[in-house]
C-alpha positions as CSV (number, residue, x, y, z in Angstrom):
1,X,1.1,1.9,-62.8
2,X,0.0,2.4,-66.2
3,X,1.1,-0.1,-68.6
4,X,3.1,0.9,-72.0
5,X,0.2,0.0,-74.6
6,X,-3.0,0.0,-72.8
7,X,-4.4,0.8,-69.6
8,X,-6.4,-1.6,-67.2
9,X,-9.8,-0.2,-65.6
10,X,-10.3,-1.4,-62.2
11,X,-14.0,-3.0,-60.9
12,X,-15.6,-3.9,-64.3
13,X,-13.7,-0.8,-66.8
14,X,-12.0,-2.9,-69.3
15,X,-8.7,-2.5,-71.3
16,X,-8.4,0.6,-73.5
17,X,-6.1,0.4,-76.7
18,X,-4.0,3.4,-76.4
19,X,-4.0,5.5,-80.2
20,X,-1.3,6.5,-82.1
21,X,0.3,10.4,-81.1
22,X,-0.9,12.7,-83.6
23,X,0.8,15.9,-83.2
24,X,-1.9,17.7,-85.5
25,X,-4.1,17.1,-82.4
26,X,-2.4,19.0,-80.4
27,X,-3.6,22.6,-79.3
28,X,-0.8,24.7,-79.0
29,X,-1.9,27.6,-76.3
30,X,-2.2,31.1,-78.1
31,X,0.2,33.2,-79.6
32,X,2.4,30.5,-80.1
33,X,0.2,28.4,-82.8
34,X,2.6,30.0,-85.7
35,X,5.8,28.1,-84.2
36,X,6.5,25.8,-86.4
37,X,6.2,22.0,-85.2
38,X,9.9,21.0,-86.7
39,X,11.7,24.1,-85.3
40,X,12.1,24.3,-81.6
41,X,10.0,24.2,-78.7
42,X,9.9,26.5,-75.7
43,X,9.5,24.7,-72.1
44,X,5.4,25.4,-72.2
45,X,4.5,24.5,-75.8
46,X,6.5,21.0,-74.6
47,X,4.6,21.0,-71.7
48,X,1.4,21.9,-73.5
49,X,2.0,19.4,-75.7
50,X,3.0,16.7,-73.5
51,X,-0.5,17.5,-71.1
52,X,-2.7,17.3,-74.7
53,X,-1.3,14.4,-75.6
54,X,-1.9,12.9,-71.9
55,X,-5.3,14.4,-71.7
56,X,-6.1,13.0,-75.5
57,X,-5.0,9.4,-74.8
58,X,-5.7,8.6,-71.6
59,X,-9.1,8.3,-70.1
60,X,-10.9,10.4,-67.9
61,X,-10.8,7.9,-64.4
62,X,-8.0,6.1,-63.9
63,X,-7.2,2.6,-61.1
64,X,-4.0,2.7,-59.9
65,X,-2.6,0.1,-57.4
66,X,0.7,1.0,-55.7
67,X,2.1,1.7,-52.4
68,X,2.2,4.6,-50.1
69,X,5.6,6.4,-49.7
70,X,6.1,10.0,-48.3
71,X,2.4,10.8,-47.2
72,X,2.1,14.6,-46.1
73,X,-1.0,15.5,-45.1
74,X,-0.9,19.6,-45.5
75,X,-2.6,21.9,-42.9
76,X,-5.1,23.2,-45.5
77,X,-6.4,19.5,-45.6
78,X,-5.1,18.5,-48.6
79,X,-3.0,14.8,-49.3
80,X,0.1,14.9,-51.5
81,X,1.8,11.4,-51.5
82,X,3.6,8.7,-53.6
83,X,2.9,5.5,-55.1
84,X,5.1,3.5,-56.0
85,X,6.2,-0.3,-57.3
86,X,9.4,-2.0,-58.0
87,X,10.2,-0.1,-60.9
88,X,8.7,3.3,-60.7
89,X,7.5,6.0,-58.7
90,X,4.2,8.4,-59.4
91,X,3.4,11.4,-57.5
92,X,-0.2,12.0,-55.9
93,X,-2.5,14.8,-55.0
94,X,-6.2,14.3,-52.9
95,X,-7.6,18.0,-52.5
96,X,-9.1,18.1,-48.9
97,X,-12.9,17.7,-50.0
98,X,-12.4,13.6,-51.6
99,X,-9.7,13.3,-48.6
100,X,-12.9,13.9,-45.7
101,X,-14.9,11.2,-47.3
102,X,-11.5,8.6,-46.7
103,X,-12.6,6.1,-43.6
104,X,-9.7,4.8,-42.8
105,X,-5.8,6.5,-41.9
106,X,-3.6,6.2,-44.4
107,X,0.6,5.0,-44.0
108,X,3.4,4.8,-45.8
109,X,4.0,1.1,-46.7
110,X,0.4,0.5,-47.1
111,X,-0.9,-0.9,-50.9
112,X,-3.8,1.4,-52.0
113,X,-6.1,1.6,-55.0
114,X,-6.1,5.1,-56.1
115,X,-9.0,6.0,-58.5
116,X,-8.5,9.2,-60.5
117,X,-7.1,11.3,-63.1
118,X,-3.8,12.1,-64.9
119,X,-3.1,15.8,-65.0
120,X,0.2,18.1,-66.0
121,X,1.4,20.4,-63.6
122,X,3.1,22.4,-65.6
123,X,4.8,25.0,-63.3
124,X,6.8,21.8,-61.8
125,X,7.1,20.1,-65.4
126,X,5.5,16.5,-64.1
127,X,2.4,15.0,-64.4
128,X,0.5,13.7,-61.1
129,X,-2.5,12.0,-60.5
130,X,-5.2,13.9,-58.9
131,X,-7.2,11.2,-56.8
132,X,-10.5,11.2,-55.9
133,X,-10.9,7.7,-54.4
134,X,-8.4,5.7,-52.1
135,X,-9.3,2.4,-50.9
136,X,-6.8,-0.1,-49.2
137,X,-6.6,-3.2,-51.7
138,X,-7.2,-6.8,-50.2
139,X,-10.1,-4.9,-48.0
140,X,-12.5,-2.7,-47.8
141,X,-11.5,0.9,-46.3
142,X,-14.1,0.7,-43.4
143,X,-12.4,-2.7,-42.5
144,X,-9.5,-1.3,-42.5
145,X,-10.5,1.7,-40.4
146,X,-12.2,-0.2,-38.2
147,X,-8.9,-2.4,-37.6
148,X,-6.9,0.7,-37.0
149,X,-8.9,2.4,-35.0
150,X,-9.6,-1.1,-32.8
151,X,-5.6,-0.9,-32.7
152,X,-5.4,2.3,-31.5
153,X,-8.0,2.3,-28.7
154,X,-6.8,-1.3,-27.8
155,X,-2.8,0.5,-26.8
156,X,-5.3,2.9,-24.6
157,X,-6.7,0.7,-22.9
158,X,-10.5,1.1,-23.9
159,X,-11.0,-2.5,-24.0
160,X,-9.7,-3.6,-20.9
161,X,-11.7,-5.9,-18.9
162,X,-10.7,-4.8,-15.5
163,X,-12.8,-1.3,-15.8
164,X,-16.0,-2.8,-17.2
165,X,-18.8,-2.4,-14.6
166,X,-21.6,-5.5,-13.6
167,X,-24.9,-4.7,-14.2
168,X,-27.3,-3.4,-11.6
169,X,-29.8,-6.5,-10.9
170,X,-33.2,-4.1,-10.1
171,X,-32.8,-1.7,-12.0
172,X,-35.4,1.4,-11.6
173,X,-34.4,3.9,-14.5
174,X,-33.2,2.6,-18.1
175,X,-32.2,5.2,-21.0
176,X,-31.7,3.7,-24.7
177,X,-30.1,5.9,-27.2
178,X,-31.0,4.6,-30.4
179,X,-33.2,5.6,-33.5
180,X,-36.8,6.2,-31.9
181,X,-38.6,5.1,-35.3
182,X,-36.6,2.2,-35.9
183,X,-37.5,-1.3,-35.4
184,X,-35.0,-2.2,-32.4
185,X,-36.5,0.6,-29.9
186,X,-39.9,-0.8,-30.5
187,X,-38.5,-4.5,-30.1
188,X,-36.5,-3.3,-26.7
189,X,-39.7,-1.5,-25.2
190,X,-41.9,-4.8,-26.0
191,X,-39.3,-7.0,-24.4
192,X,-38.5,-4.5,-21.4
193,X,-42.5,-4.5,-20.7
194,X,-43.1,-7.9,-20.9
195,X,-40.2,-9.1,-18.2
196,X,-40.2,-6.0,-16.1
197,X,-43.1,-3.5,-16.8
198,X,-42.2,-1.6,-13.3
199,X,-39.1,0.0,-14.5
200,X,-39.1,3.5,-16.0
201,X,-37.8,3.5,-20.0
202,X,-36.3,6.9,-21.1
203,X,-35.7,7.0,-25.0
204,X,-33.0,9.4,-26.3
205,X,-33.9,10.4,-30.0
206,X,-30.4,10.1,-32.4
207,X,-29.5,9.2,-35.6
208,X,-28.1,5.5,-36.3
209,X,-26.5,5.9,-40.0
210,X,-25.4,9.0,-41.9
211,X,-23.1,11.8,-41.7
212,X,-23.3,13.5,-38.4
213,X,-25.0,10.0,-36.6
214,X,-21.8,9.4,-34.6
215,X,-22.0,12.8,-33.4
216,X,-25.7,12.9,-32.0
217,X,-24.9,9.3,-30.5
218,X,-21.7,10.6,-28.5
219,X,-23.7,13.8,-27.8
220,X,-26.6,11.7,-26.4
221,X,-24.4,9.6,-23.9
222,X,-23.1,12.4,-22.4
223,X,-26.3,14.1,-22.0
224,X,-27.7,11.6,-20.2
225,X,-24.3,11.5,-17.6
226,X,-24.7,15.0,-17.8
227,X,-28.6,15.1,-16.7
228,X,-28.4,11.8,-14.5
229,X,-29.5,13.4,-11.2
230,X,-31.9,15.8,-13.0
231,X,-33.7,12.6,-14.8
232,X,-34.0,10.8,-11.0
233,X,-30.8,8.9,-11.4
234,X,-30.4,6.2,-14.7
235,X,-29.1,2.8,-13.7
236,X,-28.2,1.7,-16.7
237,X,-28.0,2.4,-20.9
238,X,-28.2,0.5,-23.7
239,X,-26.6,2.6,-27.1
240,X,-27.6,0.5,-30.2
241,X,-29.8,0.0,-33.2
242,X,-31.1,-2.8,-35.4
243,X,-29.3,-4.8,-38.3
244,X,-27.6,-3.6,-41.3
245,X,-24.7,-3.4,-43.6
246,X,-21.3,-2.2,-42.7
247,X,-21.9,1.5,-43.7
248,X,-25.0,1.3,-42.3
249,X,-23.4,0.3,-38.7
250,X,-20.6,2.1,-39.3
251,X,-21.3,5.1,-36.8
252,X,-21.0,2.3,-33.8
253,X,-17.5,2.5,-35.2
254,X,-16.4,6.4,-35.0
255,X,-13.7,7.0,-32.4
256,X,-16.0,10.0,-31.2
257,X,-18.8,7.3,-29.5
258,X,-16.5,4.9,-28.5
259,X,-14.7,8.0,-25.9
260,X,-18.3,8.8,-25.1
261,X,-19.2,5.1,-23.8
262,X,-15.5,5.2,-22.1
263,X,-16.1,8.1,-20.5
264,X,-19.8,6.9,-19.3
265,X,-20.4,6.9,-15.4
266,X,-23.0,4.9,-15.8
267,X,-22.9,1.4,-17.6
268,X,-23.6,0.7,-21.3
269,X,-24.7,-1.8,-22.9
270,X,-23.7,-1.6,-26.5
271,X,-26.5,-3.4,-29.2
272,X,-25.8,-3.4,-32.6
273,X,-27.0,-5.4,-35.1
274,X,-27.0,-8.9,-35.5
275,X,-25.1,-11.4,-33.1
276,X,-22.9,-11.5,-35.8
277,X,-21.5,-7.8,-36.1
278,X,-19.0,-6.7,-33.7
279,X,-18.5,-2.7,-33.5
280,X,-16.2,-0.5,-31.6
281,X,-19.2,0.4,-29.1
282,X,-19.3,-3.5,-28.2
283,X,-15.7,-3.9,-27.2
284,X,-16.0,-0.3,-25.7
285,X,-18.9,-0.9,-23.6
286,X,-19.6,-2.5,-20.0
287,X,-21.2,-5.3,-21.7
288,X,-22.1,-6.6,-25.1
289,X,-25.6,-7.7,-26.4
290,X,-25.8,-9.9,-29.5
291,X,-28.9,-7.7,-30.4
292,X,-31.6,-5.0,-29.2
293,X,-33.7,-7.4,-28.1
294,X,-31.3,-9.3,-26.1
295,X,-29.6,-6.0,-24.5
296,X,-33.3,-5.5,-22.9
297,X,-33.2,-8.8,-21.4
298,X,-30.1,-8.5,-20.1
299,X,-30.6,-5.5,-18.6
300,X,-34.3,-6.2,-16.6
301,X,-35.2,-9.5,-14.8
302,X,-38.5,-11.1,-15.5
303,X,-40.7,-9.5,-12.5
304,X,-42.5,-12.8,-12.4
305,X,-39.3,-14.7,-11.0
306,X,-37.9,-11.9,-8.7
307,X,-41.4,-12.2,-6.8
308,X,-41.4,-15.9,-6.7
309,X,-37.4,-15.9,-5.5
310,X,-38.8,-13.4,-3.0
311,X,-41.8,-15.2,-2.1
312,X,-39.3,-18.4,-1.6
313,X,-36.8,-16.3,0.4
314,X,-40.0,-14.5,2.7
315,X,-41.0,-18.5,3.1
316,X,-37.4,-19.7,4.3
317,X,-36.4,-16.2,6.0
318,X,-40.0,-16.9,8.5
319,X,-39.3,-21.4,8.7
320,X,-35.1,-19.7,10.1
321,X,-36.7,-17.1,11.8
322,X,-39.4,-19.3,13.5
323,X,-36.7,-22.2,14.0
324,X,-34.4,-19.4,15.4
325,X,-36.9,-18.6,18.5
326,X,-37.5,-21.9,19.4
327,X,-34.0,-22.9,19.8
328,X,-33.6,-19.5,22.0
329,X,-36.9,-20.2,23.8
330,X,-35.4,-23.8,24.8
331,X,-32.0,-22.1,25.7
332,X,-33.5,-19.6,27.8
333,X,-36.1,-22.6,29.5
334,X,-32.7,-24.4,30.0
335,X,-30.8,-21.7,31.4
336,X,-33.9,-20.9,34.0
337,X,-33.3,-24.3,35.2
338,X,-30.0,-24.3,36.3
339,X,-28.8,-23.8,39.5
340,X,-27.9,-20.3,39.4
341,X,-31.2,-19.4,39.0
342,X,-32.9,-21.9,41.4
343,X,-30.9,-20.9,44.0
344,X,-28.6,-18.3,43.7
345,X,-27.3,-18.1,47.3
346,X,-26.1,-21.6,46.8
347,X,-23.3,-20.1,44.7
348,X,-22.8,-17.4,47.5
349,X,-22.6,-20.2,50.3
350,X,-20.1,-22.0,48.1
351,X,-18.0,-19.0,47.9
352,X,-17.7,-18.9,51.5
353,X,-17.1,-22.0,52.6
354,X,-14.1,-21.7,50.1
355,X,-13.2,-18.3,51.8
356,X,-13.0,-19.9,55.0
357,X,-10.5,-22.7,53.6
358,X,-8.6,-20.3,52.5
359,X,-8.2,-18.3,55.6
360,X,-7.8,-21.4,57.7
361,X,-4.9,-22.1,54.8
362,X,-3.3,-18.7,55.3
363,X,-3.3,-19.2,59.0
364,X,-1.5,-22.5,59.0
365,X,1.0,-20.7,57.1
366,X,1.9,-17.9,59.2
367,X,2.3,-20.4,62.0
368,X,4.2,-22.5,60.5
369,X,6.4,-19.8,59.0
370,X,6.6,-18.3,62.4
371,X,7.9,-21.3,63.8
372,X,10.7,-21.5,61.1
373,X,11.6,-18.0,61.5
374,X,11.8,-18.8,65.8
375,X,14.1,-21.7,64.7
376,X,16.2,-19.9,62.5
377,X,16.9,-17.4,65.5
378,X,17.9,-19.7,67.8
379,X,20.6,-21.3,65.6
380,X,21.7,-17.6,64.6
381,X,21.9,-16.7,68.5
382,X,23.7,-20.1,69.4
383,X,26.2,-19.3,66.7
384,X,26.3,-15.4,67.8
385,X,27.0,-17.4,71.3
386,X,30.1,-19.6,70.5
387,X,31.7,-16.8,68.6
388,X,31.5,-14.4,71.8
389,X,32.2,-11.0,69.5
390,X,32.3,-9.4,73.0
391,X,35.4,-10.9,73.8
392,X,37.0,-11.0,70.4
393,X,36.4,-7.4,70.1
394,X,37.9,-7.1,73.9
395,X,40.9,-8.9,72.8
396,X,41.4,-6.8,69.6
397,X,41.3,-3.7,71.1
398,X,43.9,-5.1,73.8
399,X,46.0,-6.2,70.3
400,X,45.1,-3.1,69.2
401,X,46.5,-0.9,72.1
402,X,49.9,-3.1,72.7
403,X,50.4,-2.7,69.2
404,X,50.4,1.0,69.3
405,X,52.2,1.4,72.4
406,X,55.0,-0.9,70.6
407,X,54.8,1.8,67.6
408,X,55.2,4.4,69.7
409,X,58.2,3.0,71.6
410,X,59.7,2.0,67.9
411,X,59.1,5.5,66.9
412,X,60.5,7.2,69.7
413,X,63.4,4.9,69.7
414,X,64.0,5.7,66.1
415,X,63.7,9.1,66.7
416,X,66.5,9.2,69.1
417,X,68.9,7.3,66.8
418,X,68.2,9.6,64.2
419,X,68.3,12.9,66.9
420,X,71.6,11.1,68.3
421,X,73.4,10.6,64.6
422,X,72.2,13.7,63.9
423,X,73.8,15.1,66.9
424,X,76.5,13.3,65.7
425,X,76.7,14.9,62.6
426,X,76.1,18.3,63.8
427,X,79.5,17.9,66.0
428,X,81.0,16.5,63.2
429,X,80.2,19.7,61.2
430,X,81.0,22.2,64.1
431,X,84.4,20.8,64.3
432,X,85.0,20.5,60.8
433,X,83.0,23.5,59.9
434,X,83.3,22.6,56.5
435,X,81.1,26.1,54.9
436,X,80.6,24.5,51.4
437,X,78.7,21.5,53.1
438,X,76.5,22.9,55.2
439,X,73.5,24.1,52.4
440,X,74.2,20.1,51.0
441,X,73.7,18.9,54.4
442,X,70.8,21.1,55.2
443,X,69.3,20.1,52.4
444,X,70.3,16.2,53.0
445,X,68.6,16.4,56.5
446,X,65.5,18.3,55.1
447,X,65.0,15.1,52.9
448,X,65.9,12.6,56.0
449,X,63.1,14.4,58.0
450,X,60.2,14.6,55.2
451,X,61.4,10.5,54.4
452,X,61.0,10.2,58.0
453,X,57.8,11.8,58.3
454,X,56.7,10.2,55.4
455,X,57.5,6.7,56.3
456,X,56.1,7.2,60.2
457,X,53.1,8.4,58.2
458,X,52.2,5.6,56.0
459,X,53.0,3.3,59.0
460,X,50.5,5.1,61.0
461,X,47.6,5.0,58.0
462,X,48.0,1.5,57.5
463,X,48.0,0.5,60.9
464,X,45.1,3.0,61.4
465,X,43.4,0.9,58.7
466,X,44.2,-2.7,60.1
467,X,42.2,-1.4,63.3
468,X,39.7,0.1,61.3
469,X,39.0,-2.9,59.0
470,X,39.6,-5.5,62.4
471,X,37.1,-2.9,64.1
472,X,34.4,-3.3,61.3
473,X,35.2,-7.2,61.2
474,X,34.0,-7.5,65.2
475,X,31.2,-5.2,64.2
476,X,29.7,-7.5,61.6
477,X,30.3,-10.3,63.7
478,X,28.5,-8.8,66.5
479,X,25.0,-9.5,67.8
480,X,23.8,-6.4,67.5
481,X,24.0,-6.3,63.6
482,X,22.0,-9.7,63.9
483,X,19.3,-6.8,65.8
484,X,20.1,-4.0,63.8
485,X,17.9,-6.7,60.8
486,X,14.8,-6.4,62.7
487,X,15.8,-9.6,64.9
488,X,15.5,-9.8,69.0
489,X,16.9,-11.6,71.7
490,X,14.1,-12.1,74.8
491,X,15.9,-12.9,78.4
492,X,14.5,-13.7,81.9
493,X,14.1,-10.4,83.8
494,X,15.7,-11.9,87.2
495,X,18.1,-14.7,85.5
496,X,18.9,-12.6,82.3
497,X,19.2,-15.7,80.6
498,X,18.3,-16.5,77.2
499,X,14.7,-17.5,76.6
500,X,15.1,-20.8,74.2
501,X,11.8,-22.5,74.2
502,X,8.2,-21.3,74.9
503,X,7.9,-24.4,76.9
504,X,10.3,-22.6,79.9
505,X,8.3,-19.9,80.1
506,X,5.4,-19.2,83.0
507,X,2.2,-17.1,83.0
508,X,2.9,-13.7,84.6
509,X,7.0,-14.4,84.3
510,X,8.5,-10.9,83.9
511,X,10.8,-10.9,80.2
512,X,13.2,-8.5,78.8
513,X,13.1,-8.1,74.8
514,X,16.5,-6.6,73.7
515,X,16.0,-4.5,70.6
516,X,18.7,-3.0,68.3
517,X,17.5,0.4,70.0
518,X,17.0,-0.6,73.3
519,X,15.5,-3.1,75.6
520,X,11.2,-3.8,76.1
521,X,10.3,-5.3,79.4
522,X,7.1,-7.9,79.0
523,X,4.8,-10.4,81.1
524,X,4.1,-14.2,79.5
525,X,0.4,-14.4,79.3
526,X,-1.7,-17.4,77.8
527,X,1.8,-19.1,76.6
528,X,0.2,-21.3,74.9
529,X,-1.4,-19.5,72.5
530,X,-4.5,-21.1,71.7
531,X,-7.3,-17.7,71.9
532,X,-5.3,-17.1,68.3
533,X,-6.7,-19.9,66.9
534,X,-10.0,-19.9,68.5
C-alpha cells in the first residue's frame, strides 16, 4: 500500500518525500481553465484534478506488496485483480502483453509484489494501478512456477514410478536432443565413443534457453517417436543440455516438454545441468542423469567389459557344455551295460515264466471254485430233497380241491335257504297280497341278491388268491426253479438215482442230465479228469 507521507521503492529505490499539493499545478483540461478554483467543480475537472495531482506527486514506478483477491483473467488476455491488506483494498490492471512474460499462475490468496504505476480512470472515478511486473514475494516467480506446475503434473500422475521404463542394456541406436554447439553434446559424444564406439549417435538440433526453446525441444521428441521406424528404430533418448542459471534451464521446466517426454514411446533420459538442478524433465523422464556426461554413461556399457563378460560366459558356457557330454556319454556307457541291452530276451523269458504262473494260478482257481460250486449243489439238492415240493404241492392241490368242493356245498346250501325263505316270502306275499309292498320288496330282494352276489364273489377272489399265492409258494420251493438258475441235477440212466460223488461213477456209465428245459443223456469218460491238467 502506499503509505500517507512517503512512498517506499522496492529492490534498491529509496523513500520519496511526498510535496505539498499545489493547486496552481494543476492543468485544468480545456475549455474549463476559466472556472474559477473557489467556485465549484464539475465531476471531470475533480477528476482531472485528482489524476494531476496523483500523476505530480507520485513517481513514475511504483512496489506494491499485497494479496491477490478477485483475479479475472479476461478473454482478450488482459489481468484485472485486487490487492489487498488488512486495512485497504487497491484495484489492479496487467494489459495482456506484461501478463505473457508472468512464469508462474497467479491465485487469489497469494502475496505478490506488483511493480507499476498509479493511473485515474476517470470514466469509473478510481484510480488503479497499471502493473507491469508481478512476482510472488518470499520467491522467485520461476520457483514458484516451477512448484505449481510440479503440483499439477504430480495430481496427473506424470511422476509416478510405476510407468517409468528400464533402460535397454545394448543399445544399437541413441538420439540426444540438445543444443548441437553446446558443450554437453560434445561431452556426451566423447563419453559415448570412448565406452561404446559401436553404437550409432543421432543429434537432434534445438534450442536449450530462450523464448520458443521449450517448443523446439517438445517438437524434437516427438519427431524422433514420430520417425522411429524411418531412423532404423532408436533405443533410447537422452533430452538435456549443460549447466546454467535458473532462466537459463528454465525450458526443462515448460509444461509443453514435460507432456512430450510423458508421451515418449521410447525412454528418456532427462540431463540437465548440474547434479544439483532438478527440472520438470527429470522427474518426468524414465530416468534421471545428474549431468550430460553421466546420462551417456548410463545409457552405453563400456564395450571393453561386455566382451570380457562375454568372453567369461563363452569360457563357462564350453567347461558346462563339455561337462554336460561327458556326464551323458557315461549315462549312455552305463545304460549299454545293463541287462536290457545285454540281453534283451532275458526280459522276454522272464515275462513268460511269469505268464505261465499265472495261468497255472488261474487254473487252480477254476478248480477249486468248481468244486465249491459242486458242493454247494449238493446241499441245495439235499435240502430240495427233504422238503419234497412234489408232494407238498400234491397235498395242496388236494387242500385246494376239498376246500372248493366245501365252498360249493356252503354255497349251494346257502342258496337254498335263501331260495326256500324266499319262497317263503313269496307265499307270504301271495296270500297277503299286500300291493303297496311289493315294489319295497322287489327292491329289498334286488339288494339281497347283489349282497349275495357280492359276498359269494369276494369269497371266491380271496380264495382264488390263497390258491394262487399257496400255488406260487410250491413253485418257488420247487426244484425246478433251483434249474430254471442255470443249475442241473445228473441221475443214473438205469437207477435214475441221483449222482452225488464223481467217485460212484464208471467209464462208459450211461447218465441223464436234467435241465430246466429238458433232460441230456451222457457217457462218463476219463472220470478222473486228469488230460485237463496235463
Amino acid at each position: 500500500m502506499i503509505a500517507a507521507d512517503a512512498v517506499a521503492r522496492f529492490n534498491g529505490v529509496c523513500t520519496m518525500a511526498r510535496k505539498r499539493f499545489n493547486p496552481g499545478l494543476i492543468r485544468v483540461p480545456g475549455g474549463e481553465g476559466a472556472a474559477a478554483p473557489a467556485g465549484p467543480l464539475t465531476v471531470s475537472q475533480l477528476t482531472a484534478l485528482v489524476k494531476a495531482a496523483l500523476e505530480i506527486h507520485l513517481p513514475a514506478t511504483l512496489h506494491v506488496l499485497g494479496q491477490l483477491s478477485n483475479f479475472k483473467r479476461h478473454s482478450s488476455g488482459h489481468w484485472y485483480f485486487t490487492l489487498k491488506d488488512r486495512e485497504a483494498e487497491l484495484g489492479c490492471v496487467m494489459w495482456r502483453s506484461a501478463a505473457s512474460g508472468v512464469k508462474f499462475a497467479p491465485a487469489d490468496g497469494l502475496e505478490v509484489i506488483a511493480t507499476g504505476g498509479i493511473e485515474v480512470f476517470e470514466r469509473a472515478g478510481r484510480y488503479q494501478l497499471y502493473v507491469r511486473k508481478l512476482e510472488p514475494r518470499g520467491v522467485g516467480a520461476l520457483e514458484l512456477a516451477f512448484r505449481q506446475l510440479q503440483e499439477k503434473l504430480q495430481r496427473e500422475g506424470l511422476f509416478d514410478p510405476r510407468r517409468k521404463r528400464p533402460l535397454p542394456a545394448y543399445p544399437s541406436r541413441i538420439a540426444i536432443v540438445t543444443s548441437p554447439t553446446g558443450a554437453a553434446i560434445a561431452d556426451m559424444l566423447r563419453t559415448i565413443q570412448r565406452r561404446y564406439p559401436c553404437v550409432t549417435v543421432l543429434v537432434v538440433p534445438v534450442r536449450v534457453q530462450g523464448p520458443g526453446a521449450a517448443e523446439e525441444i517438445a517438437g524434437g521428441v516427438a519427431r524422433v517417436n514420430a520417425r522411429r521406424e524411418a531412423l532404423g528404430g532408436v533405443d533410447v533418448m537422452i533430452v538435456g543440455r549443460g549447466g546454467g542459471s535458473l532462466e537459463d534451464l528454465w525450458a526443462f521446466n515448460e509444461e509443453a516438454v514435460a507432456r512430450a517426454i510423458y508421451a515418449s514411446r521410447i525412454p528418456v533420459v532427462s540431463a540437465v545441468g548440474h547434479e544439483v538442478d532438478v527440472t520438470i524433465s527429470d522427474l518426468v523422464a524414465d530416468v534421471r542423469a545428474a549431468t550430460p556426461t553421466a546420462a551417456a554413461e548410463l545409457v552405453v556399457p563400456v564395450l571393453d567389459e561386455v566382451l570380457t563378460d562375454l568372453t567369461t560366459r563363452t569360457l563357462r558356457l564350453t567347461r558346462t557344455a563339455r561337462q554336460q557330454v561327458k556326464l551323458s556319454e557315461a549315462q549312455l556307457v552305463g545304460l549299454l551295460h545293463r541287462r536290457t541291452f545285454t540281453d534283451p530276451l532275458a526280459v522276454v523269458r522272464h515275462r513268460m515264466q511269469a505268464t505261465d504262473e499265472l495261468w497255472g494260478r488261474l487254473q487252480r482257481g477254476m478248480l477249486t471254485k468248481a468244486h465249491a460250486l459242486r458242493a454247494l449243489l449238493e446241499r441245495l439238492h439235499a435240502i430240495v430233497q427233504r422238503i419234497a415240493p412234489h408232494a407238498y404241492l400234491r397235498q395242496m392241490y388236494a387242500r385246494l380241491h376239498a376246500g372248493s368242493g366245501r365252498l360249493e356245498r356252503a354255497v349251494g346250501r346257502r342258496m337254498k335257504v335263501a331260495e326256500q325263505r324266499l319262497g317263503g316270502t313269496c307265499a307270504r306275499v301271495a296270500r297277503l297280497s299286500p300291493q303297496q309292498a311289493v315294489p319295497a320288496s322287489k327292491r329289498q330282494l334286488e339288494q339281497a341278491e347283489r349282497a349275495l352276489q357280492i359276498a359269494l364273489r369276494g369269497r371266491l377272489d380271496r380264495v382264488a388268491g390263497q390258491v394262487q399265492a399257496e400255488a406260487r409258494r410250491l413253485e418257488a420251493l420247487s426244484y425246478r426253479s433251483v434249474l430254471n438258475r442255470g443249475f442241473s441235477i445228473t441221475r443214473r440212466k438205469k437207477t435214475r438215482t441221483v449222482v452225488r460223488s464223481k467217485s460212484e461213477l464208471k467209464d462208459g456209465e450211461r447218465l441223464l442230465t436234467e435241465l430246466a428245459d429238458g433232460e441230456i443223456e451222457s457217457e462218463v469218460h476219463n472220470q478222473t479228469q486228469r488230460e485237463l491238467f496235463e
